[in-house]
C-alpha positions as CSV (number, residue, x, y, z in Angstrom):
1,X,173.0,41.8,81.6
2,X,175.9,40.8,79.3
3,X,177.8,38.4,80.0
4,X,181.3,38.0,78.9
5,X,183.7,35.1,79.7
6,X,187.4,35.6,80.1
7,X,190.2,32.8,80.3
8,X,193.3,33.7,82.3
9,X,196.4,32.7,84.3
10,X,196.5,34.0,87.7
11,X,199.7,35.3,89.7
12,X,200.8,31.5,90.6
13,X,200.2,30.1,86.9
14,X,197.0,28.4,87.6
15,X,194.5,28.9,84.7
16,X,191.0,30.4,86.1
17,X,187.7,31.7,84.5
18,X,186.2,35.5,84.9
19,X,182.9,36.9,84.3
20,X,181.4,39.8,83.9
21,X,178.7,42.4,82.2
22,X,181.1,45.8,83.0
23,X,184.9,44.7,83.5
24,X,185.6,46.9,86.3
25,X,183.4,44.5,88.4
26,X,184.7,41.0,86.9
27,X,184.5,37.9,89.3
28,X,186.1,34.5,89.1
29,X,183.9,31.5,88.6
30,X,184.4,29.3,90.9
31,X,184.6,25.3,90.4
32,X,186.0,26.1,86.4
33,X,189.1,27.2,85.0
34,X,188.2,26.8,81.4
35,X,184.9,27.9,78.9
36,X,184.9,24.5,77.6
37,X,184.4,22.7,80.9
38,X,181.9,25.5,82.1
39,X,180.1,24.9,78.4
40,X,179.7,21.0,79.4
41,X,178.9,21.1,82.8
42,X,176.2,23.5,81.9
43,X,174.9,21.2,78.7
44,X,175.2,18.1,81.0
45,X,173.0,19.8,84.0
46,X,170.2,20.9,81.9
47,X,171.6,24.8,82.7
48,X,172.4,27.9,80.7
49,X,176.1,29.6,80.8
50,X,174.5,32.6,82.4
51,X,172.3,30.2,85.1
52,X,175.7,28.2,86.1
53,X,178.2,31.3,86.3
54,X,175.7,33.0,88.6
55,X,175.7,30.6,91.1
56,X,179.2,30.2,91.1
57,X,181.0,33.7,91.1
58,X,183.8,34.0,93.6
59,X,186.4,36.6,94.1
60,X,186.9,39.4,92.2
61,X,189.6,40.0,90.4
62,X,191.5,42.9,87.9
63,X,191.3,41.8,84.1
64,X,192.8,45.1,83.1
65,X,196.1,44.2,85.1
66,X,195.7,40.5,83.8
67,X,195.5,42.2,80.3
68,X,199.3,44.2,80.7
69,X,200.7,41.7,82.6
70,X,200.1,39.3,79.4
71,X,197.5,36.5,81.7
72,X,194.9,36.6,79.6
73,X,194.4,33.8,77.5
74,X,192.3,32.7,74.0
75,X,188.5,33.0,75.0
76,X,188.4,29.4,74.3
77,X,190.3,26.3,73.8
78,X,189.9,22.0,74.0
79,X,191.6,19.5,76.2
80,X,193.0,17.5,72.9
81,X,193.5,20.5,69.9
82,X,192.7,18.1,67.0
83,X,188.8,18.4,68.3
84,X,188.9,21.7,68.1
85,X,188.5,23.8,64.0
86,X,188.6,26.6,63.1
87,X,186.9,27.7,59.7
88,X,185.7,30.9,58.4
89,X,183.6,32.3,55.8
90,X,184.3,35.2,53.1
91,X,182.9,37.7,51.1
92,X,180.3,38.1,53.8
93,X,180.0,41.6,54.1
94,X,179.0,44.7,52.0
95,X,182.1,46.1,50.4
96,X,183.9,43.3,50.9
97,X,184.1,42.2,47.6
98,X,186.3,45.1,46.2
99,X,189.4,44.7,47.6
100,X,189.1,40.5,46.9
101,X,187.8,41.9,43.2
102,X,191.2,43.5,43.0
103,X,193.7,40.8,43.8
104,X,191.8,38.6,41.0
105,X,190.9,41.0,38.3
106,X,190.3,39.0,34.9
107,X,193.0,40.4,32.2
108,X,190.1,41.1,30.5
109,X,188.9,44.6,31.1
110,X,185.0,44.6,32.7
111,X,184.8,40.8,33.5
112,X,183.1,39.9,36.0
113,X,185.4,38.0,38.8
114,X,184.6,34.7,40.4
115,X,185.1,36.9,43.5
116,X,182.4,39.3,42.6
117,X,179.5,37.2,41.5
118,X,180.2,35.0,45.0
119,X,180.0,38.1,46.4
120,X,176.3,39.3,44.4
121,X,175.2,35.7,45.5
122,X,174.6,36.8,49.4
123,X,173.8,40.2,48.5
124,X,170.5,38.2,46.5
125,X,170.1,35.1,48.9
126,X,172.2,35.8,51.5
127,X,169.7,36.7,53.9
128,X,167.0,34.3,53.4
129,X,163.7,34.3,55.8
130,X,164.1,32.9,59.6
131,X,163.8,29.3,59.3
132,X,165.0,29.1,55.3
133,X,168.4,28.6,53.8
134,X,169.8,31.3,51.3
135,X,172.9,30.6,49.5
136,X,176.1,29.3,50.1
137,X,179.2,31.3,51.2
138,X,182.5,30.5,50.2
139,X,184.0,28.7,53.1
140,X,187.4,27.9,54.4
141,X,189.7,25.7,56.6
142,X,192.2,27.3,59.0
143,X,193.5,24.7,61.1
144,X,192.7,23.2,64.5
145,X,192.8,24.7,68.2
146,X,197.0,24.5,67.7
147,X,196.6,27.8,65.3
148,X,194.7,29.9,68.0
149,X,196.8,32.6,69.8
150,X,195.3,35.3,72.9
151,X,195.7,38.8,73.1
152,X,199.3,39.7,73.0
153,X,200.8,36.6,71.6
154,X,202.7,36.4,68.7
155,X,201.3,35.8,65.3
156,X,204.1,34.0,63.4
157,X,204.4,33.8,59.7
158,X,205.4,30.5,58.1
159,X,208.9,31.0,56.4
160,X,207.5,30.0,52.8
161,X,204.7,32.5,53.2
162,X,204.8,35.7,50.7
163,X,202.9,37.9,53.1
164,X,201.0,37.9,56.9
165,X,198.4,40.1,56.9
166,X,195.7,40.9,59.1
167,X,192.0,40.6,59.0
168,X,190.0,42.4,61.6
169,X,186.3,39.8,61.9
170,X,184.3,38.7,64.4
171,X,184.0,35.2,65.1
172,X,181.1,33.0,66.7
173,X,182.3,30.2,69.1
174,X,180.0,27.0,69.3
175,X,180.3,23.4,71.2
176,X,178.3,20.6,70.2
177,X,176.8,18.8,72.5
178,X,175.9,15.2,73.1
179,X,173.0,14.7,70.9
180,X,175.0,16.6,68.1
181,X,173.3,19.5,68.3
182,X,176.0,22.6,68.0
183,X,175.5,25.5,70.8
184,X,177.2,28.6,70.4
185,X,178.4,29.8,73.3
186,X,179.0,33.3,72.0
187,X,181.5,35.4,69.7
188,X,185.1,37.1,70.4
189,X,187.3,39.6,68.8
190,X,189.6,38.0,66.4
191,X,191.9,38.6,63.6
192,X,192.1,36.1,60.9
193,X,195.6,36.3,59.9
194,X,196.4,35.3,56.2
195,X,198.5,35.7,53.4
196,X,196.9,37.9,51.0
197,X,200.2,37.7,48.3
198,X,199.8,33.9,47.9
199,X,195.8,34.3,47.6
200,X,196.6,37.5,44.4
201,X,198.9,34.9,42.7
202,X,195.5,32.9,41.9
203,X,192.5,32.8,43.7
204,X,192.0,29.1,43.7
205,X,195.3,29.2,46.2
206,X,192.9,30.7,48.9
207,X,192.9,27.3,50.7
208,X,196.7,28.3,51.0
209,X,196.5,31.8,51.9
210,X,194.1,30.3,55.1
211,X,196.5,27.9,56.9
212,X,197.8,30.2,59.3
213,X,197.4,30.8,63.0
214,X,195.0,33.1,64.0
215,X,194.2,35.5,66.7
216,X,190.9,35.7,69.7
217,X,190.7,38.3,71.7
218,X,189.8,37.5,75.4
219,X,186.5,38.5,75.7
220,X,183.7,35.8,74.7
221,X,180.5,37.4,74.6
222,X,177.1,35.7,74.9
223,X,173.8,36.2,73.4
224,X,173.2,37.5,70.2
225,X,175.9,39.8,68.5
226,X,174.4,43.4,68.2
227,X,173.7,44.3,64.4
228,X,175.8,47.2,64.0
229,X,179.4,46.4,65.2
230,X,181.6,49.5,64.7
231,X,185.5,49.0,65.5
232,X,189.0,50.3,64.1
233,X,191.8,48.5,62.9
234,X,195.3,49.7,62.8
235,X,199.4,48.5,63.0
236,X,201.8,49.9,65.0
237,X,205.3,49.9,63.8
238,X,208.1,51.5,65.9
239,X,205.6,52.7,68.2
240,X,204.1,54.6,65.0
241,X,200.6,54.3,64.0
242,X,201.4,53.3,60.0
243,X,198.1,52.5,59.2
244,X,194.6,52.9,60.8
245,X,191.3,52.4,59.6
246,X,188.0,51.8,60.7
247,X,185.7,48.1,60.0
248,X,181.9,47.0,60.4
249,X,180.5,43.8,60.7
250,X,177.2,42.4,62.3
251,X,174.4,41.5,59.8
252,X,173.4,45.2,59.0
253,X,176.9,45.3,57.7
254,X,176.8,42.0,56.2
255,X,175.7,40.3,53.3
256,X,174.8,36.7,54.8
257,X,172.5,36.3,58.0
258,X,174.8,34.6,60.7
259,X,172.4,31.8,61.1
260,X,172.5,31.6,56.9
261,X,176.4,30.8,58.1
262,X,176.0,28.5,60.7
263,X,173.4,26.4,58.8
264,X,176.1,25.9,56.0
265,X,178.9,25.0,58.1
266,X,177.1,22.4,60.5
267,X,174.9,20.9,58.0
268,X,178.2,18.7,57.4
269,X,178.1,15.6,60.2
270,X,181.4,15.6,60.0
271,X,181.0,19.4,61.9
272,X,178.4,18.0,64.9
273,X,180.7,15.6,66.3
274,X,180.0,15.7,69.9
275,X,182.2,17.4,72.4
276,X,183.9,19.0,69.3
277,X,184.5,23.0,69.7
278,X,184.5,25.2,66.6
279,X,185.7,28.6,65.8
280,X,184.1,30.2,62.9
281,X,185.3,33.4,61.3
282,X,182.4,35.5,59.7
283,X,184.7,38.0,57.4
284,X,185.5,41.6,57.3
285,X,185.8,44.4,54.4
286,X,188.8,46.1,55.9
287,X,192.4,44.8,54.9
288,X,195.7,46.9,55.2
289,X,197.0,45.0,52.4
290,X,194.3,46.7,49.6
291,X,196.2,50.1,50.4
292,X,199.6,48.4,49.4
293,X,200.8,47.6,53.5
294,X,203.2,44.8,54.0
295,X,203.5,44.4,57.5
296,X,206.8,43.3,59.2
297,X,208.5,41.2,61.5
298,X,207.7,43.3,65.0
299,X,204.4,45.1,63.8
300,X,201.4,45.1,66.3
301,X,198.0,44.5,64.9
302,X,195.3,46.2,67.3
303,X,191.8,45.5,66.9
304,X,188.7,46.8,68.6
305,X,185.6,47.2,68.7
306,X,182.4,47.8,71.0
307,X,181.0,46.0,72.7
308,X,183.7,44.4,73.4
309,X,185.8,45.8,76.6
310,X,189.5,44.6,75.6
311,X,191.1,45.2,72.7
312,X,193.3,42.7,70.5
313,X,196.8,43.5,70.3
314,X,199.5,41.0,68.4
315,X,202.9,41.7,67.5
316,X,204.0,39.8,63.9
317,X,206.5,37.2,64.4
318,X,208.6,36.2,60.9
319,X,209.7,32.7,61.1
320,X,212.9,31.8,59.9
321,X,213.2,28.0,59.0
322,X,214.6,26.9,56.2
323,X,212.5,26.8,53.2
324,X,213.3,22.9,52.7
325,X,211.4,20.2,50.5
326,X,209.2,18.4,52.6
327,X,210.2,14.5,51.6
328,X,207.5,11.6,52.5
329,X,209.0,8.2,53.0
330,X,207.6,5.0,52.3
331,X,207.0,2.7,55.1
């Protein structure tokens, strides 16, 4: 059995927690109305996620009607937002080095990018043998649990930003626990939003092109991720389909082993801080923006992808503040 976790509002506001292996037959968990809380509850009495949601299902309840009435919320979130990062790894997966390869071409014809020989690093010691460490991703920060939006929320684009474009990936969500060990509790849906016009203009502005939100999609899903994820990505603008394509990712599509990913995220202390939550993005090949789309204020993003039962959907929101200098006082 499967199990996926869903957070969601219910008809009288009040946040709850579904499970289930087929969605038709989802349940509420009674006694938790959040992932997090279940997560240390189950660390804290010695149990597994599966073991404690099992002995606390309740009513059922529709998660497709949750899902259009907009009460579904991010798969996972913390009680204070500054505990909670997200980060994400790229280059990660095989073909995704072309489209990075052609925002930082060198002027000189036939050199070799800093893009593409990060990128032939995994492909030689990205997959290392079980136990070993291969070679290091490039790695980024996003933000904190304030940058995380659910299925059908708004993605909004910063004012100064050149461009808000989407990147259909699969993210791993982990907890650490109280000896500093991180547990993942399982991966979600997501779409790493970024702006891939900033990240052209020079590729060492990638730390730039990353602080953006970010979207989950309900669904966390526990246990290992299956090898071969297969899933389409497409926006929808004026109830048009202007672009549709379709993405892989798990590690027969990949480049780096997950655990090759993990390893070199957590081996920071500063990243097993107990009762800290982490969101991980593990990269994608498939970007609207390498076939010249600039997506606008009102496009949906939709991405899905067995075996996960719910699809992402996010409109783009364009913020319009004004572009002023940012002045620091002295105190």
């Amino acid at each position: 059995m499967s199990l996926r976790l869903v957070q969601l509002t219910d008809a009288d506001g009040r946040r709850r927690l579904a499970a289930y292996d087929d969605i038709a037959d989802a349940r509420l968990v009674d006694g938790h109305d959040s992932v997090y809380g279940l997560a240390m509850f189950a660390i804290g009495s010695g149990q597994g996620l599966a073991q404690v949601v099992q002995s606390s299902l309740g009513d059922t309840v529709d998660i497709v009607a949750a899902d259009a009435e907009g009460r579904l919320l991010a798969p996972i979130d913390h009680p204070d937002p500054a505990h909670l990062y997200v980060t994400g790894t790229g280059l990660t997966h095989l073909g995704s080095a072309e489209g990075r390869d052609q925002m930082h071409r060198a002027a000189k014809t036939g050199a070799t990018t800093d893009s593409m020989r990060m990128f032939l690093m995994g492909v030689e010691g990205g997959k290392p043998p079980l136990g070993s460490a291969g070679v290091q991703p490039e790695w980024f920060y996003k933000g904190d649990g304030s940058i995380l939006v659910g299925t059908g929320q708004p993605l909004p684009s910063p004012a100064f930003a050149l461009d808000g474009g989407e990147e259909p990936e699969i993210a791993g969500i982990y907890v650490i626990d109280g000896a500093g060990q991180p547990r993942r509790l399982g991966f979600a849906l997501g779409n790493e939003f970024s702006d891939h016009v900033t990240e052209r203009g020079n590729y060492l502005w990638l730390a730039h092109s990353k602080l953006r939100h970010a979207a989950l999609g309900a669904e966390l899903l526990s246990g290992e991720l299956p090898q071969d994820v297969r899933g389409t990505s497409s926006i929808t603008r004026g109830g048009e389909v202007i672009w549709e394509r379709p993405f892989l990712s798990g590690e027969a599509n990949m480049s780096h082993a997950i655990a090759n990913l993990e390893h070199h995220h957590f081996k920071y202390g500063i990243f097993r801080r107990p009762g800290d939550v982490h969101v991980h993005f593990f990269g994608t090949a498939t970007l609207s923006f390498s076939e010249g789309i600039q997506p606008q204020e009102g496009d949906i993003f939709d991405v899905r992808a067995a075996p996960f039962q719910l699809p992402l959907r996010n409109p783009v929101r364009q913020e319009t503040e004004p572009d002023t200098m940012i002045v620091v006082t002295a105190l």
